[in-house]
Each structure stands twice: as C-alpha cells, then as structure tokens.
C-alpha positions as CSV (number, residue, x, y, z in Angstrom):
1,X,24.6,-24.6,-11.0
2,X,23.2,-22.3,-8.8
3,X,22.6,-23.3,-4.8
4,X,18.9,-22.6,-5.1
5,X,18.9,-25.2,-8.2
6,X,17.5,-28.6,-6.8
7,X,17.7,-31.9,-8.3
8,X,14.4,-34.3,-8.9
9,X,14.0,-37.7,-9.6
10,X,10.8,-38.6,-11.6
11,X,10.6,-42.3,-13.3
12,X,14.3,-42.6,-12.9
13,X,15.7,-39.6,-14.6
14,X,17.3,-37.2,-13.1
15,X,15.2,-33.1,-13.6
16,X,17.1,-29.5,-12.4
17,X,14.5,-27.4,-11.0
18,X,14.8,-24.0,-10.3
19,X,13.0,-22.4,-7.7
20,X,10.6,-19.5,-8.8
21,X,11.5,-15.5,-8.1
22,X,10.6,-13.6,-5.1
23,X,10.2,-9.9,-4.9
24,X,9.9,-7.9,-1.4
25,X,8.1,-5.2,-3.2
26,X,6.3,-4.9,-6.5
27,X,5.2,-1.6,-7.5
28,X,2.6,-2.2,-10.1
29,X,0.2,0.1,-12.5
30,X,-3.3,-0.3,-12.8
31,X,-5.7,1.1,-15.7
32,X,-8.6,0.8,-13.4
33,X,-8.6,-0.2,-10.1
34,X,-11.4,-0.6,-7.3
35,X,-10.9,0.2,-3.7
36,X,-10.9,-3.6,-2.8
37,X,-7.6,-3.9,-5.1
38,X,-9.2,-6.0,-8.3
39,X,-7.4,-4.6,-10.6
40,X,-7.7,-4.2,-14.9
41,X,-4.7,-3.4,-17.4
42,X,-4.6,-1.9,-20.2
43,X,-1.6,-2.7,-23.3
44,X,1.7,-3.9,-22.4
45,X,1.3,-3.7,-18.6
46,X,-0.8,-6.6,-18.5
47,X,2.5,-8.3,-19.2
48,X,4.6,-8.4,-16.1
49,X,2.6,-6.7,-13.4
50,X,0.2,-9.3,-12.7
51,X,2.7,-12.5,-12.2
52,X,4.5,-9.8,-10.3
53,X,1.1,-9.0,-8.2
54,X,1.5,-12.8,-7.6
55,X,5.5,-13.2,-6.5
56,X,6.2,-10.4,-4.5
57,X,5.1,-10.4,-0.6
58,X,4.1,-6.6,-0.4
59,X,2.2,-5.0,-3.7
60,X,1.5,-1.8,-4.1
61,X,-0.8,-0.5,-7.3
62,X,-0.6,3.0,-8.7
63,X,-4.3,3.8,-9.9
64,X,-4.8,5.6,-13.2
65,X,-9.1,5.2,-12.1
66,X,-9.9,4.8,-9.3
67,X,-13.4,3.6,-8.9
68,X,-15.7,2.0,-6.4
69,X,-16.0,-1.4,-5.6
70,X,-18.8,-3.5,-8.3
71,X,-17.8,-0.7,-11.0
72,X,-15.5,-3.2,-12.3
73,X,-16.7,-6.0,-14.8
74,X,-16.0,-9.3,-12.8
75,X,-14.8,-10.5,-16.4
76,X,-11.9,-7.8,-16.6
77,X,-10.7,-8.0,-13.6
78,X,-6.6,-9.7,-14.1
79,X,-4.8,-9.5,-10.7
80,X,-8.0,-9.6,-8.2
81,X,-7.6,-7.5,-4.7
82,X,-6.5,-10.3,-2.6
83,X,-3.1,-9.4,-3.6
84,X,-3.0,-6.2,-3.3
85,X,-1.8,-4.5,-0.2
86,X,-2.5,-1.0,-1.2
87,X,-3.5,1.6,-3.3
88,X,-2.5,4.4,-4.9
89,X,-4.4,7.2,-6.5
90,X,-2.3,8.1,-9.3
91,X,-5.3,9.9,-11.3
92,X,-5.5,13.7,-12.6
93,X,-1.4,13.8,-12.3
C-alpha cells in the first residue's frame, strides 16, 4: 500500500481510497480556442487533456485557432477558460 492510500469506514466495512493525481504543469492542445481559454477538441485529444485541464495547478493550451471570445458555440466548449492559465497561438506553424 502506498502512503498516500487512506483507509475509510462506511457502514462498517473497511474502503482503500486512493487520492486523485496532481500535475504542476499540463501542456494541453486545443482545436479551437478563444482568448478567454474555453477551449474545443477535436478526435482523440478530447481524451486526456481536459481531466488534465482539471488536475494540474498551472495549464497551458497550444491553439491550433485561435478566435475571439463568443466565436465559440457555448455547446462545444469541453475544458471552459477558468482553467486555463494561458494561451498559446500554435496556428499557421
């Protein structure tokens, strides 16, 4: 077992749980990003990079499109600005 393990007692029996991940840094890729940091995938890195957006305590998202803010359908958006520390321009490479 693992020191970050902890023990839990719920009705009686006894539960191991294991404390989430926690990244200093998480470089992530955007399809389409606005300057506020919403931020829209596209194919497989929809997969990681937004529960990464969430763990880590400073994010910073390469932008394949960068666009203004309100270009983005509110219905796309996956990992919204709030954590995103900043942005990239990673267009016309």
């Amino acid at each position: 077992m693992c020191s970050s393990d902890l023990k839990i007692e719920v009705d009686g029996k006894e539960y191991l749980l294991e404390v989430p991940l926690k990244a200093d840094i998480a470089l992530i890729f955007g399809h389409t990003v606005d300057k506020k940091g919403n931020i829209v995938y596209r194919g497989a890195t929809r997969n990681f990079n937004a529960i990464m957006a969430t763990a880590a305590d400073t994010v910073i998202v390469e932008a394949e499109n960068l666009v203004e803010v309100g270009e983005i359908d509110q219905n796309h958006v996956v990992t919204p600005g709030l954590f995103v520390d900043y942005i990239v321009d990673g267009g016309d490479k």
